[in-house]
C-alpha positions as CSV (number, residue, x, y, z in Angstrom):
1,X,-47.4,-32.0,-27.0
2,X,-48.0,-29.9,-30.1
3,X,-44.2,-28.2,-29.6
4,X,-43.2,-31.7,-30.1
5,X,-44.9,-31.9,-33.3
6,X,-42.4,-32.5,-36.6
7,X,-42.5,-29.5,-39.1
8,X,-43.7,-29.1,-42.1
9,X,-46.4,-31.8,-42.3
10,X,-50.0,-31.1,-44.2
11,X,-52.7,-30.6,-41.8
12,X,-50.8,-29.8,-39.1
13,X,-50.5,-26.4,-36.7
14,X,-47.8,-24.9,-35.0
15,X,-47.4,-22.2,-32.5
16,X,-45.0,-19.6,-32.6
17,X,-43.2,-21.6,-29.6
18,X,-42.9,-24.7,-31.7
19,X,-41.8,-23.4,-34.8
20,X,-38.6,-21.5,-32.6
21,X,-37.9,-24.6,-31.3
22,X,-37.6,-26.1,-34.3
23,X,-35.0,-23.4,-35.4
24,X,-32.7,-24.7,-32.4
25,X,-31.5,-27.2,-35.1
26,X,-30.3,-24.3,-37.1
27,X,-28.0,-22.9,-34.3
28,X,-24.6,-23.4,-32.6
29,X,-25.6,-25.4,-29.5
30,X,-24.8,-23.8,-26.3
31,X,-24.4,-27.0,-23.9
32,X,-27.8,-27.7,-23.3
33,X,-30.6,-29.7,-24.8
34,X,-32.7,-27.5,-26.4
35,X,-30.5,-24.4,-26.0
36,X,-28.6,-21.8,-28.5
37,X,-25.5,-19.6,-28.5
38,X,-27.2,-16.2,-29.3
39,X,-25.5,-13.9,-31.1
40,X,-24.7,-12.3,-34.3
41,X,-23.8,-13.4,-37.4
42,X,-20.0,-13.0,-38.3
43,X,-18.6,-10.9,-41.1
44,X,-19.2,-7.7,-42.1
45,X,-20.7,-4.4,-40.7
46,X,-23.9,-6.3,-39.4
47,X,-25.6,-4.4,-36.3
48,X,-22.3,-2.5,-35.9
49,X,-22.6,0.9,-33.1
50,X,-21.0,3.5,-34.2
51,X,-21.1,6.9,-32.4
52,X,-21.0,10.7,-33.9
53,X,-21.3,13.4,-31.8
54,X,-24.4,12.3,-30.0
55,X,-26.0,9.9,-32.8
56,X,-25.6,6.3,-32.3
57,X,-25.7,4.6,-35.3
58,X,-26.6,0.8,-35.2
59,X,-25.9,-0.8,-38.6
60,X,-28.5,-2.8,-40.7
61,X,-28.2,-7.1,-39.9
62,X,-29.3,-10.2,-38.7
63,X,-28.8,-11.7,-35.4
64,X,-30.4,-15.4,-33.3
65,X,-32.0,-14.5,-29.7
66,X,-33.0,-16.7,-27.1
67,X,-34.7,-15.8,-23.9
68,X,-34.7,-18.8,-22.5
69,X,-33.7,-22.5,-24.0
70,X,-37.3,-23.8,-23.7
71,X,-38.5,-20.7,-25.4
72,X,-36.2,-21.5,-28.8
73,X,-34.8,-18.9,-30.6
74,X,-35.8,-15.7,-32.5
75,X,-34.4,-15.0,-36.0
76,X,-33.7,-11.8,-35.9
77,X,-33.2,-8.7,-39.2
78,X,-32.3,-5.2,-38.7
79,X,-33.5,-3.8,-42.4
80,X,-31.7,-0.8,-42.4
81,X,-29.4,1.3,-40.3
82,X,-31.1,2.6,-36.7
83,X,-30.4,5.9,-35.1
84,X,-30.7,6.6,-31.8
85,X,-29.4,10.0,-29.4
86,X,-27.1,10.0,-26.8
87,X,-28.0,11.3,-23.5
88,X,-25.7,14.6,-22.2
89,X,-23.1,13.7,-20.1
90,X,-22.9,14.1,-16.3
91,X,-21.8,17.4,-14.6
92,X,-18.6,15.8,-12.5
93,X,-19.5,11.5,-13.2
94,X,-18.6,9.3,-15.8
95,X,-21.3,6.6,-17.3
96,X,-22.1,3.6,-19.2
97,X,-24.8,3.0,-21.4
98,X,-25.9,0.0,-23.4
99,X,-27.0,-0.5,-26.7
100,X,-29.0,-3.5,-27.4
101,X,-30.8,-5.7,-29.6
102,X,-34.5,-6.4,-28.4
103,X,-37.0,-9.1,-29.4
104,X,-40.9,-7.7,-28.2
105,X,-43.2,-11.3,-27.9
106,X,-46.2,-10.2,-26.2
107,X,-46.8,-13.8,-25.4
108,X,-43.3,-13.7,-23.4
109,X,-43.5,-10.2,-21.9
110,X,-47.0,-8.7,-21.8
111,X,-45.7,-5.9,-24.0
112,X,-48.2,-5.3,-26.2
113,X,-45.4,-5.8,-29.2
114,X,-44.2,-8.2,-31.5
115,X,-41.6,-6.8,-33.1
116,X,-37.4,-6.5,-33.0
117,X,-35.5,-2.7,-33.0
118,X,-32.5,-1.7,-31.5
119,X,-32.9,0.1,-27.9
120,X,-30.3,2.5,-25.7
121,X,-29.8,2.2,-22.4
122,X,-28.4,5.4,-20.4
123,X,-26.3,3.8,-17.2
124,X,-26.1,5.6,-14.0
125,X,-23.2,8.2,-13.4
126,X,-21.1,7.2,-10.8
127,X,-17.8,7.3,-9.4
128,X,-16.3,3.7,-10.9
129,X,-19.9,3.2,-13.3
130,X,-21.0,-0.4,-14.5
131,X,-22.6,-0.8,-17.3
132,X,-27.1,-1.1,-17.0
133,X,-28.9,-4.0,-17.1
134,X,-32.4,-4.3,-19.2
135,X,-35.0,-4.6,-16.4
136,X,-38.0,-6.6,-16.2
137,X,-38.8,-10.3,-18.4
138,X,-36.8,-8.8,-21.9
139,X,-35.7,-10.9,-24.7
140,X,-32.5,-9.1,-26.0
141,X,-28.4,-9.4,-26.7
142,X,-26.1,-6.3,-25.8
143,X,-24.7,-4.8,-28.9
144,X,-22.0,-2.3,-27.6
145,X,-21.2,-0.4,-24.5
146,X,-20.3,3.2,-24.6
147,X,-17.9,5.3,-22.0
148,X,-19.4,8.7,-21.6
149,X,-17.1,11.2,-19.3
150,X,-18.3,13.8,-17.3
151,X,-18.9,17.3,-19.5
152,X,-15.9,18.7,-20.3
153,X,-13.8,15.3,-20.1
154,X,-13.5,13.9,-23.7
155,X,-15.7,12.9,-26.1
156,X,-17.6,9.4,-25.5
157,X,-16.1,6.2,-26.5
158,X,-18.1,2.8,-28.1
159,X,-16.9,-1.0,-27.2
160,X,-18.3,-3.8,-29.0
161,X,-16.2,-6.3,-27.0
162,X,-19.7,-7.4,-25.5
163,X,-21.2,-8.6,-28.9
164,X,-21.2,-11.5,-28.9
165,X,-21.1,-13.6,-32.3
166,X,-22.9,-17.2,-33.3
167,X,-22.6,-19.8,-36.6
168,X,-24.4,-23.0,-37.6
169,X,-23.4,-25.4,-36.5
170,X,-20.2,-27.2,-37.4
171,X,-19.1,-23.7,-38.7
172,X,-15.8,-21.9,-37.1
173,X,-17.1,-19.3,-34.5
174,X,-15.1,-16.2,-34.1
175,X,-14.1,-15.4,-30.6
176,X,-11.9,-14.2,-28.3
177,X,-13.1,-16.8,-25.3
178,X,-13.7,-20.5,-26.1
179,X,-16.7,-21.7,-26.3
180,X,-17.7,-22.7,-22.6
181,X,-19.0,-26.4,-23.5
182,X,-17.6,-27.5,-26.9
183,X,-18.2,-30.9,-28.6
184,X,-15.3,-33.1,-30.1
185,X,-14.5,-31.2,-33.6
186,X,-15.4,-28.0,-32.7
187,X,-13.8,-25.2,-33.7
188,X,-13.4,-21.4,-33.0
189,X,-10.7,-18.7,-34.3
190,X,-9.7,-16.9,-31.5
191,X,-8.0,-13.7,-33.4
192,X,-4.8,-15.2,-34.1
193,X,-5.3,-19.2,-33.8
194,X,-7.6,-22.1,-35.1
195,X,-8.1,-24.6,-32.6
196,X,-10.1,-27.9,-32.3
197,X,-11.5,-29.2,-29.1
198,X,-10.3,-33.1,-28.8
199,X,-12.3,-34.0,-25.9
200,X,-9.8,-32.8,-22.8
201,X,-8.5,-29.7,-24.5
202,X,-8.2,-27.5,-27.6
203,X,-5.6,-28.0,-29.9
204,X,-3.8,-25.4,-31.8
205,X,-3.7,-25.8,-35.5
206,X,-0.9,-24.8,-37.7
207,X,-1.0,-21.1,-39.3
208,X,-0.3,-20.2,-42.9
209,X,4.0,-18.5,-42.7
210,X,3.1,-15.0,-40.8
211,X,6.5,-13.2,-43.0
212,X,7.7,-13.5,-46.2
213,X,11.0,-13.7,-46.9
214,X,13.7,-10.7,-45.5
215,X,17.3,-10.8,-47.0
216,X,19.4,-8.6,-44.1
217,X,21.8,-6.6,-44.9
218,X,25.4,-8.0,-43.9
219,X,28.4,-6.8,-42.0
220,X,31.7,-6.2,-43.6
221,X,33.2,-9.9,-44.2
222,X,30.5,-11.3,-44.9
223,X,28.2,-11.5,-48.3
224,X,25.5,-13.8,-49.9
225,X,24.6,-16.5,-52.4
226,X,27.8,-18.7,-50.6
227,X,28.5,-21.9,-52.5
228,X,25.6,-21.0,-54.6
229,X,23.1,-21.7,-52.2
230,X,21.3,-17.9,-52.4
231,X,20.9,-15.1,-50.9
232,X,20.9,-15.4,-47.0
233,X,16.9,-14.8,-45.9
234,X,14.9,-14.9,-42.7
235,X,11.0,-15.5,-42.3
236,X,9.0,-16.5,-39.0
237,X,6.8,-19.3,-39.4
238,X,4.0,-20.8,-36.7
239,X,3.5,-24.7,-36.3
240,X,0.7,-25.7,-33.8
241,X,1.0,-21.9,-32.1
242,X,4.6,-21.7,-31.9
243,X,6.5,-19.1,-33.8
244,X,9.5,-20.5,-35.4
245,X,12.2,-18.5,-37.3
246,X,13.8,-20.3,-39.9
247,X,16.4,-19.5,-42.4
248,X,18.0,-20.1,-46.1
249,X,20.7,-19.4,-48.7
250,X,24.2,-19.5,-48.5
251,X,27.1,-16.9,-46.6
252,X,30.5,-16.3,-47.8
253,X,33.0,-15.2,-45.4
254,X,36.3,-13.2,-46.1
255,X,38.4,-13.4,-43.3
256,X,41.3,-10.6,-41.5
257,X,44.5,-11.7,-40.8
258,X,43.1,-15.3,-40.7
259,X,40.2,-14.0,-38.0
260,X,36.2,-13.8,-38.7
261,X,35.6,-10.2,-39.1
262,X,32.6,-7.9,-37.0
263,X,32.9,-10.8,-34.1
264,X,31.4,-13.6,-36.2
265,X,28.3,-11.5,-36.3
266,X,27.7,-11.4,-39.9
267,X,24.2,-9.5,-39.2
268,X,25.0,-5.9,-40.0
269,X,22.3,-4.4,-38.1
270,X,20.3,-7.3,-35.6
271,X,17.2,-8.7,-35.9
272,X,13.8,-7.2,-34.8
273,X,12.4,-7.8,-31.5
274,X,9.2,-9.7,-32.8
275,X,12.0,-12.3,-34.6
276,X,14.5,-13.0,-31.9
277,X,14.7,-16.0,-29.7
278,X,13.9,-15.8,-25.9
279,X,17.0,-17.2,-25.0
280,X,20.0,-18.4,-26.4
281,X,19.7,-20.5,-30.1
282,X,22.9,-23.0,-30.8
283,X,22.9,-25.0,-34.0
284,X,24.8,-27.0,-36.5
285,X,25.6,-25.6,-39.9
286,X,27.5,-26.9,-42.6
287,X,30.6,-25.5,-44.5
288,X,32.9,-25.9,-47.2
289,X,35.3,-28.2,-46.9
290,X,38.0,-26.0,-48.1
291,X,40.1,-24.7,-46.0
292,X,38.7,-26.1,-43.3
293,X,39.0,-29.1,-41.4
294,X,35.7,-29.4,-40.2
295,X,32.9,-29.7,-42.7
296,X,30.4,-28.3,-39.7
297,X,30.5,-24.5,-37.6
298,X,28.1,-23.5,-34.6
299,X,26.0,-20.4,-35.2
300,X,24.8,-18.6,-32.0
301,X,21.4,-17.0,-32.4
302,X,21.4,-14.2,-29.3
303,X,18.4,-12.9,-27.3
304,X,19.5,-9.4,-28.4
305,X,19.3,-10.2,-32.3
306,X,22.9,-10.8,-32.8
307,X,24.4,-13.5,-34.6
308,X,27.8,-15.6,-33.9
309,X,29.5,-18.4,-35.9
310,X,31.9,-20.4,-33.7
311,X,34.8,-22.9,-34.0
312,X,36.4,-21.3,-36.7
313,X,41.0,-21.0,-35.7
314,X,43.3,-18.8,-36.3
315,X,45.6,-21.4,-37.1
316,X,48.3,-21.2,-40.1
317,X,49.5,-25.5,-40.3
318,X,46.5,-27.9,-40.1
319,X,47.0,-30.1,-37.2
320,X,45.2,-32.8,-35.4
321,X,45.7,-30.4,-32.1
322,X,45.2,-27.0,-34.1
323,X,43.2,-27.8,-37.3
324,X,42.7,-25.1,-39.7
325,X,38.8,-24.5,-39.8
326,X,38.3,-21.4,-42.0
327,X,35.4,-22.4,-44.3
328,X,35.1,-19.6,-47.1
329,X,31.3,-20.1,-47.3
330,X,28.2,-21.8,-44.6
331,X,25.1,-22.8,-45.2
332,X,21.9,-21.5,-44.0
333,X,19.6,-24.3,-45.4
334,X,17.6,-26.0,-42.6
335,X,18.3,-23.4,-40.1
336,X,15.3,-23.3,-37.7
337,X,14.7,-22.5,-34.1
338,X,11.6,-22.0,-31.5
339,X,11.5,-18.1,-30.6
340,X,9.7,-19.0,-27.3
């Protein structure tokens, strides 16, 4: 019953066991009771494997490990940067070797250590190789893999994809997989998003604008600040995980022999791939009332970046059954569309 002891108490003694435990309540649970994501700790260049030639270079930092829930965890530092030699490639067989973080408790393994370092791993050559696992009761966390070709076939390459990273709890854990059993309010940062788990499912979260402002160049007929409204400008924005592009500013228009000029396009060159819509964009803008019977236009927004204003006439004698709609300027203002 002493594990179950409350620390930091006069007169009282604790085991190695029961202090660890007590450090659970330091980490980011990992679904169970008494249990604790391992990993290490975000930010930085902390226990970082780097390769040169054949030195492996793990960088100085700190890390949690658990062996097993029951046994808490250990609170792991890496001082100072640890070398370590890679073995010589295969004759005609690639291989993959692991680097690793390893936690020595003679009272857990019978090692005859108590101590932390980081330990290489040489896989086994083979024609399609995996990737060796520790053997026998080791208390540890895989740092990086690394990709050695046969001789003669490149030089060897490092992955960190398998390091896994851990924060206190509450904080915002950085990973590329969600966590496997999150509580209400959690969060993570995949690379790109910040979501929240509500219970069912993980909501995305809005992103700061990903673009500033662009003002495009524009075809003959066209040019900006129409009406005073600015220069015409683009920028994609993201609102819960969907890009949006949206736009400003006014466009003048000078029309040929009554016509829009360069197809209505009044993009000179169009849009990037990143900032075009995955299929066809129609919206309402508004115009000058001037010359024009309409005080509205359609603008097409095109798959292939192209632009189109529509409903403009090529008539001379406003009409009820052939109005003259030849605005001299339209308005960008409020302009905004889903990309997906």
């Amino acid at each position: 019953m002493a594990d179950a002891l409350p620390k930091w108490i006069d007169g009282l003694s604790y085991t190695g066991l029961g202090l660890r435990r007590s450090d659970i309540l330091m980490g980011m649970h990992d679904g169970t009771g008494i249990g604790v994501r391992t990993g290490v700790r975000p930010g930085g260049s902390g226990l970082n494997v780097t390769l040169a030639g054949t030195t492996i270079t793990v960088a100085a930092g700190v890390a949690v490990v658990q062996y097993q829930a029951a046994q808490g965890i250990y609170r792991v530092c890496l001082p100072a940067a640890t070398t370590l030699t890679l073995t010589a490639a295969h004759a005609t067989l690639s291989r993959i070797d692991l680097v690793y973080l390893r936690v020595w408790d003679n009272a857990v393994d019978a090692s005859g250590l108590n101590q932390a370092d980081a330990v290489y791993l040489a896989g086994t050559p083979a024609a399609s190789p995996v990737a060796p696992t520790p053997s026998g009761t080791q208390i540890y966390i895989p740092l990086a893999q690394i990709t050695v070709p046969p001789s003669g076939g490149g030089s060897a390459t490092v992955s960190t994809a398998v390091t896994q990273y851990t924060v206190a709890p509450g904080g915002i854990l950085p990973s590329p997989t969600a966590p496997a059993t999150p509580y209400i309010g959690q969060y993570y940062d995949n690379g790109t998003d910040l979501l929240r788990w509500n219970g069912t499912s993980w909501d995305t979260y809005q992103k700061v604008v990903n673009t500033t402002w662009t003002t495009p160049s524009l075809a003959t007929g066209y040019s900006h600040d129409g009406n005073g409204n600015g220069n015409v400008q683009y920028r994609l924005i993201s609102i819960q995980g969907t890009n949006f592009m949206e736009w400003r500013g006014g466009l003048n228009i000078t029309y040929a022999s009554n016509a829009l000029q360069h197809g209505g396009d009044f993009l000179l060159n169009p849009l990037a791939a990143g900032f075009r819509p995955s299929s066809l964009r129609s919206l309402t803008a508004a115009c000058s009332a001037a010359s024009s019977s309409s005080l509205s236009l359609k603008l097409d927004f095109k798959p292939d970046g192209t632009t189109a204003i529509v409903g403009t006439t090529l008539s001379t004698s406003d009409s009820y059954s052939s109005p003259i709609i030849r605005p001299p300027w339209v308005s960008l203002n409020g302009i905004r569309y889903a990309i997906s």
